[in-house]
C-alpha positions in Angstrom: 33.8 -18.7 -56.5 37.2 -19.6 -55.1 39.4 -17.1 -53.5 42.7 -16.8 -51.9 43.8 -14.1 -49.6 47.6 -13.2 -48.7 48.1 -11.0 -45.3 50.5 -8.4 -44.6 53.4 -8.5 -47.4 56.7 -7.4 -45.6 59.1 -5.7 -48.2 61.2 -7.3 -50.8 61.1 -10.6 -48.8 57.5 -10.9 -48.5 57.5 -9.8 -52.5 59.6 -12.3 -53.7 57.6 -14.9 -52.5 54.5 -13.8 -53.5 56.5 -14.4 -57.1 57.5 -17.7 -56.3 54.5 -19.2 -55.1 51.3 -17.4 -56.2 50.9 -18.9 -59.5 51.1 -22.2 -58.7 48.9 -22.0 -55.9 46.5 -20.3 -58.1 46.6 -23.1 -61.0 46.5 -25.9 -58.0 43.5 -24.5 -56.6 41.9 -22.6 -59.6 41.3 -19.5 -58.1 39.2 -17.1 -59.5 40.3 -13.7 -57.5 43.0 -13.0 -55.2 43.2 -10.5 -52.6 46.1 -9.3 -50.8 47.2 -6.8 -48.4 49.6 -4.6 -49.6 50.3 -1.7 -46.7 53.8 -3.4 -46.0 54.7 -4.1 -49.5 56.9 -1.3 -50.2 59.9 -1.6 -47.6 57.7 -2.1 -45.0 56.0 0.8 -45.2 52.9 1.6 -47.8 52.7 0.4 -51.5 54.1 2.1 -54.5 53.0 2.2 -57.5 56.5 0.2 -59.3 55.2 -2.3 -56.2 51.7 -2.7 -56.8 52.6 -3.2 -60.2 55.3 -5.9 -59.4 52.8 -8.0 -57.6 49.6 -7.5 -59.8 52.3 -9.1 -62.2 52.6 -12.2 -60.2 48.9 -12.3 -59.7 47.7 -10.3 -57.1 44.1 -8.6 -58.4 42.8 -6.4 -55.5 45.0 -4.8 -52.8 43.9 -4.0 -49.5 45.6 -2.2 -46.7 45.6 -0.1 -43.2 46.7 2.5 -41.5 50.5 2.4 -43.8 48.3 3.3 -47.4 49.6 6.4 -46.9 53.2 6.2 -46.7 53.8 6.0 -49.8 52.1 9.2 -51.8 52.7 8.5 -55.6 49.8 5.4 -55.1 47.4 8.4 -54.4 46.4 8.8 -58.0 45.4 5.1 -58.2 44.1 5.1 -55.0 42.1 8.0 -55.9 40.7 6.6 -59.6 36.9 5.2 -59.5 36.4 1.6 -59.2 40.1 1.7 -58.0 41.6 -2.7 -57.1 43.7 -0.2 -54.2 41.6 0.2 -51.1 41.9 1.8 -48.1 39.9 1.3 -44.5 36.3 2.3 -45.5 36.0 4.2 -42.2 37.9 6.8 -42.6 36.2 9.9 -42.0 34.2 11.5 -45.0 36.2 13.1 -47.9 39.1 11.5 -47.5 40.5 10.4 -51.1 40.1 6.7 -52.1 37.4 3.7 -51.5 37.4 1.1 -49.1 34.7 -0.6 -51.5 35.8 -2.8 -54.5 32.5 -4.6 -56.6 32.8 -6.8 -58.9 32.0 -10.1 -60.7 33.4 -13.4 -61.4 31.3 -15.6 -64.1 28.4 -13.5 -64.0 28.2 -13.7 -59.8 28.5 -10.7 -58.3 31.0 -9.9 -54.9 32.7 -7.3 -53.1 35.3 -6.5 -51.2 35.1 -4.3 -47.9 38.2 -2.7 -46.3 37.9 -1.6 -42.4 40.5 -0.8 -39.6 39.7 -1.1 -35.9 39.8 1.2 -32.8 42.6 -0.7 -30.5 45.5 0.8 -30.8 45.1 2.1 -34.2 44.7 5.8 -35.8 41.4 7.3 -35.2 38.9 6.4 -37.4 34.7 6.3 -37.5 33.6 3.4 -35.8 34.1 -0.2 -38.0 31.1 -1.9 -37.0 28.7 0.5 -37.2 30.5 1.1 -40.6 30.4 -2.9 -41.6 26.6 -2.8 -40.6 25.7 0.1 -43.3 28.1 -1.4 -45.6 27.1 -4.5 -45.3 23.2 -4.2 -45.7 23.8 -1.9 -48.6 25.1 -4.3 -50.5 23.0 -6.9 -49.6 20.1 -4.0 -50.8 21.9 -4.2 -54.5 21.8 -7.9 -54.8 25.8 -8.9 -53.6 25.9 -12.0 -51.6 29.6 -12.9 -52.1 31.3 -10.1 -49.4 34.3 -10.6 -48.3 36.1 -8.3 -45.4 39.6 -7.2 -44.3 39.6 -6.1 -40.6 42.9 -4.3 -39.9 42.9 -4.2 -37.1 45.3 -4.8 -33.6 43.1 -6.8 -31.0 41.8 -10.3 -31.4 38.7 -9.5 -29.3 37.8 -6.7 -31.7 38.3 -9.0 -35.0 36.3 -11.8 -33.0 33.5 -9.4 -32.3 33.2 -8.4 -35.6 32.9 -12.1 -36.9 30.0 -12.6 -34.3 28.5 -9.5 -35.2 28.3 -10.4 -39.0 28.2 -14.1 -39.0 25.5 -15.5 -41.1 25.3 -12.2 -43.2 28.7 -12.2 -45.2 31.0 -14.8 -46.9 34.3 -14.2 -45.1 36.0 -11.8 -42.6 39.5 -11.8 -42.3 42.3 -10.1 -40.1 45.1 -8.6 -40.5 47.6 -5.7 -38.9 49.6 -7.8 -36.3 51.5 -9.9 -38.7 50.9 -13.2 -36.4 48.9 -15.6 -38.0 46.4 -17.5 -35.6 44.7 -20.1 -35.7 41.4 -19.9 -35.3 39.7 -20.1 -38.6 36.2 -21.1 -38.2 32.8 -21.6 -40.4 30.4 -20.2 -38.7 26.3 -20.0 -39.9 28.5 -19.8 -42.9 31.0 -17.3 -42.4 34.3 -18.2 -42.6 36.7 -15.9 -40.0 39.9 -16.1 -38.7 41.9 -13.3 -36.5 45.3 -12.6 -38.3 46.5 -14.5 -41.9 49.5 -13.4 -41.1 51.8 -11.9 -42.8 54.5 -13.1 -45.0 58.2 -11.7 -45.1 61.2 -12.2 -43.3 60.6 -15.4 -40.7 63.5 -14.5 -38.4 62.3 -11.3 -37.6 60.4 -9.2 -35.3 56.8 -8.7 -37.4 58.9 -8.9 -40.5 61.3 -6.5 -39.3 65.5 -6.8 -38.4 65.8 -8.0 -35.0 67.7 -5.3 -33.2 65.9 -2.3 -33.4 62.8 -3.3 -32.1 64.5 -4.4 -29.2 66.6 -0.9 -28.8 63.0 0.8 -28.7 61.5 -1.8 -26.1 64.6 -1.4 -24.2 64.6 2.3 -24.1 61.5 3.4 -24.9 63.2 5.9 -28.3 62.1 5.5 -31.2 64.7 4.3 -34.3 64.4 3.1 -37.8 63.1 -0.1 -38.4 64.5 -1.8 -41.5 63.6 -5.2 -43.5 66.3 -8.2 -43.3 68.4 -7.8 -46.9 70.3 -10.3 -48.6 70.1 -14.2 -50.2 69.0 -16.9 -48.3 67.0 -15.1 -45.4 64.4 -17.1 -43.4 61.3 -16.8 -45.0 57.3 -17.9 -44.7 54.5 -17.4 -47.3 51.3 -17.8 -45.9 47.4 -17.4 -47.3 44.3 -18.6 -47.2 41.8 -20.2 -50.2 38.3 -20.2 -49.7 34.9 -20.9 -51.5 31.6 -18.9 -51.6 28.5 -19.7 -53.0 25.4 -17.8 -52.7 27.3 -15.1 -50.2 28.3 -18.6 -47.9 31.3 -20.1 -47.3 31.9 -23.9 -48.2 35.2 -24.8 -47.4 38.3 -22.8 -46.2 42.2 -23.7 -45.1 45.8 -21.5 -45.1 48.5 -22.6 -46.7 52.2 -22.1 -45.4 55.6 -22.3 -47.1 58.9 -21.9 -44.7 62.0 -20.3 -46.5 61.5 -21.0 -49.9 60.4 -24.6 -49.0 57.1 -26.9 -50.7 53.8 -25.0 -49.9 51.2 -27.3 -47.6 47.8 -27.1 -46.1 48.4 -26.6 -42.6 45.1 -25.9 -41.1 41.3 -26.6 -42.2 38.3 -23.9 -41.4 36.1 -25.7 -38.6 
């Protein structure tokens, strides 16, 4: 099974390449399923339902997201539908609407996608690795191998504890939140793991975002409006990773990176 995951999507920046590139990275690499995370899509800020639609159009077949899935309330009745392709962090507390579980199968194979948000820094939230553990040997219990995990989360140490904690037992864990892609993806007892894809959007920017806002709140400490960079020719990068799973293991993972509206290219290889 090949796979390609896409981080944080910033806005109508972030969007518009998703258009541009996804398809042909999907025929170049003949991917069967691609994940993205779509929290950011919609202005920066959650994921509607005219924007989910606009990037399941360019080939996008299971979103996942963070703490920003609710910003946005007319995706609530997708969210909300069984066997829903819109998750949100598993470990939110009991009852609240939505799934951070997606199943499914490619050829016959079975695999599944697990949604989780850390602790650091983030909205409260039951804790994610006693959560992945449960999760994890559940669907182990029903026969899934092939599980795949986005950990939204702020800190590195927190992402890199969860890929010791579950290497060996899942396919791939990947992060996402911070918008800063690292790069420290690694193949471990067959798990592949890196700490942030990154996010692709606005390349001049502060996490996506205009420039001079984010400063007026470091400055001053006051909280302002953050807004995405508008207009032709803005700074861009795309940036995602494929990988392979067979028998719940990973064979072989690397990111691809595009800078503003440039070729795409394998920049770094899974070690």
């Amino acid at each position: 099974m090949r796979f390609g995951f896409i981080g944080d999507i910033i806005g109508k920046v972030g969007r518009g390449l998703v258009g541009d590139y996804l398809g042909e990275v999907r025929k170049k690499y003949a991917l069967d399923c691609v994940i993205a995370n779509g929290e950011n899509a919609s202005h920066g800020f959650g994921l509607s339902v005219s924007t989910f639609l606009e990037l399941q159009g360019y080939g996008v077949d299971i979103f996942t997201s963070g703490n920003h899935i609710w910003d946005k309330k007319d995706i609530f009745p997708l969210l909300s539908q069984k066997d829903s392709v819109i998750l949100r962090p598993h470990n939110y507390p009991k009852g609240v609407m939505g799934s951070g579980i997606y199943k499914g199968k490619i050829k016959e194979e079975k695999f599944a996608v697990l949604n989780l948000m850390g602790s650091f820094g983030m909205p409260q939230c039951d804790n994610a690795f006693v959560c992945a553990k449960k999760v994890v040997e559940s669907l182990q219990e029903e026969g899934i191998k092939n599980i795949i995990i986005d950990f939204h989360a702020e800190a590195t140490s927190e992402k890199r504890a969860m890929f010791m904690m579950l290497r060996g037992k899942i396919g791939a864990i990947l992060g996402t939140h911070t918008h800063v892609g690292t790069d420290d993806l690694e193949i471990f007892e067959g798990t592949f793991g890196v700490s942030d894809v990154g996010m692709s959007g606005a390349r001049k920017s502060v996490i996506g975002m205009e420039i001079q806002e984010p400063i007026e709140k470091f400055l001053t400490g006051v909280p302002n409006r953050l807004r995405i960079p508008e207009g032709k020719g803005i700074p861009s990068i795309f940036q995602m990773v494929v990988f392979e799973l067979e028998n719940g293991f990973c064979k072989e993972a690397f990111k691809l990176k595009a800078l503003d509206n440039g070729e795409i290219k394998q920049t770094l290889m899974a070690f």
